[in-house]
C-alpha positions, 0 to 999 in steps of 0.5 A: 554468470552472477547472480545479478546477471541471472536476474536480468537474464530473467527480466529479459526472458530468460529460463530459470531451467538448470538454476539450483534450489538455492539459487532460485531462494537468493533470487526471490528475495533479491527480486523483492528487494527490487520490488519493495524499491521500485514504484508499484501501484500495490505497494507505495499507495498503501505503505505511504497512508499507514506510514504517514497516519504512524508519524515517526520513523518506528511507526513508519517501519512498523507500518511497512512490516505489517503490511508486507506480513500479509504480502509474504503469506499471500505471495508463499500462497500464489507460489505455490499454487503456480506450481500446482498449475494456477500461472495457466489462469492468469495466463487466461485471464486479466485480474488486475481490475478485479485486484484494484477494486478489491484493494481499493474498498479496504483502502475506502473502509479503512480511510472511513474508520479513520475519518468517522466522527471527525469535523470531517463531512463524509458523502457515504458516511450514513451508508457506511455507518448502517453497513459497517458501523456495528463492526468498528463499535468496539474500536471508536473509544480511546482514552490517551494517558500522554501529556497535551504535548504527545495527545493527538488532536480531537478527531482522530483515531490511531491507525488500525495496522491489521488493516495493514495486513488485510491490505497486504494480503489482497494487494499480493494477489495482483500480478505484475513483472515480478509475479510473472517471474516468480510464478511462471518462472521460478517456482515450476523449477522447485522441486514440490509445492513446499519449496515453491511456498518458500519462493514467494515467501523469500520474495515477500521477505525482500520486499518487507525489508525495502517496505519497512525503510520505504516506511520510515522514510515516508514517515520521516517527511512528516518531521521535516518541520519543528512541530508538537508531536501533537501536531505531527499525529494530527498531520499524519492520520488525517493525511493517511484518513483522506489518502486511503478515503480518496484514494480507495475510490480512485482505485476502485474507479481505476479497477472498474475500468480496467476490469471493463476495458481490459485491453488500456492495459496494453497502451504504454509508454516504454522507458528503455529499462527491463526492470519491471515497474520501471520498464513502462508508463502506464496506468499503474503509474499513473495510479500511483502518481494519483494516490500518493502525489496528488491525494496524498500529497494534496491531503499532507498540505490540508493536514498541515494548515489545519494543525498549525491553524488548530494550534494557532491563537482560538477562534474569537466568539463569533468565527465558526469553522462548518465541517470541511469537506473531504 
């Protein structure tokens, strides 16, 4: 039997007993080369702002790199506590409420650093700027040395990409089809905790490798048309500012409902495959085609008509443009 044969033995149930260490290595990190490739509610959202807000191919690889850093060692983490016993808590319980509301409040923080003290009006804005405002002082003042052509447009902030990692490292702790696989199946079979550790390890190494193409791709979409770099900076982070803004409280109000009802999880609608991700319709899904199709591509339409506008002939002395909403 191959080694793909192995895997989809796996994904339709199948023991890992009797597979040798190195085997079960190569496993993971094909596992997460399909896990980096298929649509995940954890994964796509997220990559898709910071790579867009980087606004070239090199940023939008660095953009995937950086938050798969923070997936890898989480994963390594969960492995490794699934040896020592952890896979009977989610056996127990449903977290993947708890796991949205706390992906989407980094989402919601890092979206409002990025829109804080733009021409952009905020609804929270005073709240979080009494809560957070002392946290971000030291980061709200940029002086950019590059020509007009490559400056981005006033209002806008480079993307924080530590955020990305954060994001990464809480984004691992949710548990779909690949994490069952690796902390239910694969890493009981390791020979100790260290080896177990690397299992998830390889696996967020596998994703990081898809996530890093997946990110310049999508940062690839925002130089489909013959634009300044000027413009395309601007386009990119107020898409990223309104997808991780809006999309941080649609995961969080996807969570709270989940946490709340968590038996919805349990309605679906099959698509005939095994492969997780893509076996099923579902909320995730449906997430996913909410943050990054609609928000997100709601937000890269605005983000382009307002940089062409901005670039456009200026105002006569009597048009005024109040703060638009987010």
């Amino acid at each position: 039997m191959s080694i793909f044969d192995t895997i989809f033995a796996l994904f339709n149930g199948a023991s890992a007993a009797g597979l040798t260490v190195p085997v079960i290595l190569a496993i993971g990190f094909l596992l997460g080369l399909f896990h980096g490739a298929t649509p995940d509610e954890h994964t796509w959202p997220i990559t898709f702002s910071y790579s867009i807000g980087s606004y070239s191919t090199r940023g939008g690889a660095r953009a995937g790199l950086v938050f798969s850093t923070g997936f890898a060692v989480q994963r390594a983490i969960l492995t490794a506590l699934g040896f020592l016993g952890l896979a009977a808590v989610y056996e127990a319980y449903n977290l993947d409420g708890y796991i949205y509301v706390a992906v989407g409040f980094v989402m919601f923080v890092a979206g409002w650093y990025l829109l804080r003290g733009s021409d952009i009006h905020l609804p929270l804005d005073g709240a979080m700027e009494r809560l957070l405002g002392r946290f971000f002082t030291d980061h709200t003042h940029h002086t950019y040395t590059a020509s007009p052509e490559h400056a981005p447009v006033e209002g806008t902030k480079p993307i924080p990409l530590r955020m990305a990692v954060l994001h990464g490292f809480v984004a691992g702790w949710g548990v779909g089809g690949f994490a069952v696989i690796l902390i239910f199946v694969l890493a009981p079979q390791m020979p100790n905790v260290g080896w177990a550790a690397l299992v998830g390890a390889v696996f967020g190494l596998g994703t990081m490798v898809m996530q890093i193409l997946t990110g310049m791709l999508f940062a690839r979409l925002a130089r489909l048309k013959k634009l300044s770099n000027g413009q395309i900076q601007s386009i990119g982070r107020r898409t990223a500012a309104r997808t991780l803004y809006m999309g941080g409280v649609a995961f969080m109000a996807v969570g709270t409902v989940v946490a709340a009802l968590p038996w919805l999880e349990d309605y679906y609608l099959a698509t005939g495959t095994s492969i997780p991700n893509l076996d099923q319709i579902g909320i995730a899904t449906l997430l996913i085609v909410l943050v990054v199709g609609v928000i997100g591509g709601n937000s890269l339409w605005k983000a382009y008509r307002e940089a062409t506008r901005s670039h456009a002939a200026p105002p006569g002395p009597e048009e005024t443009h109040p703060p638009e909403s987010v």
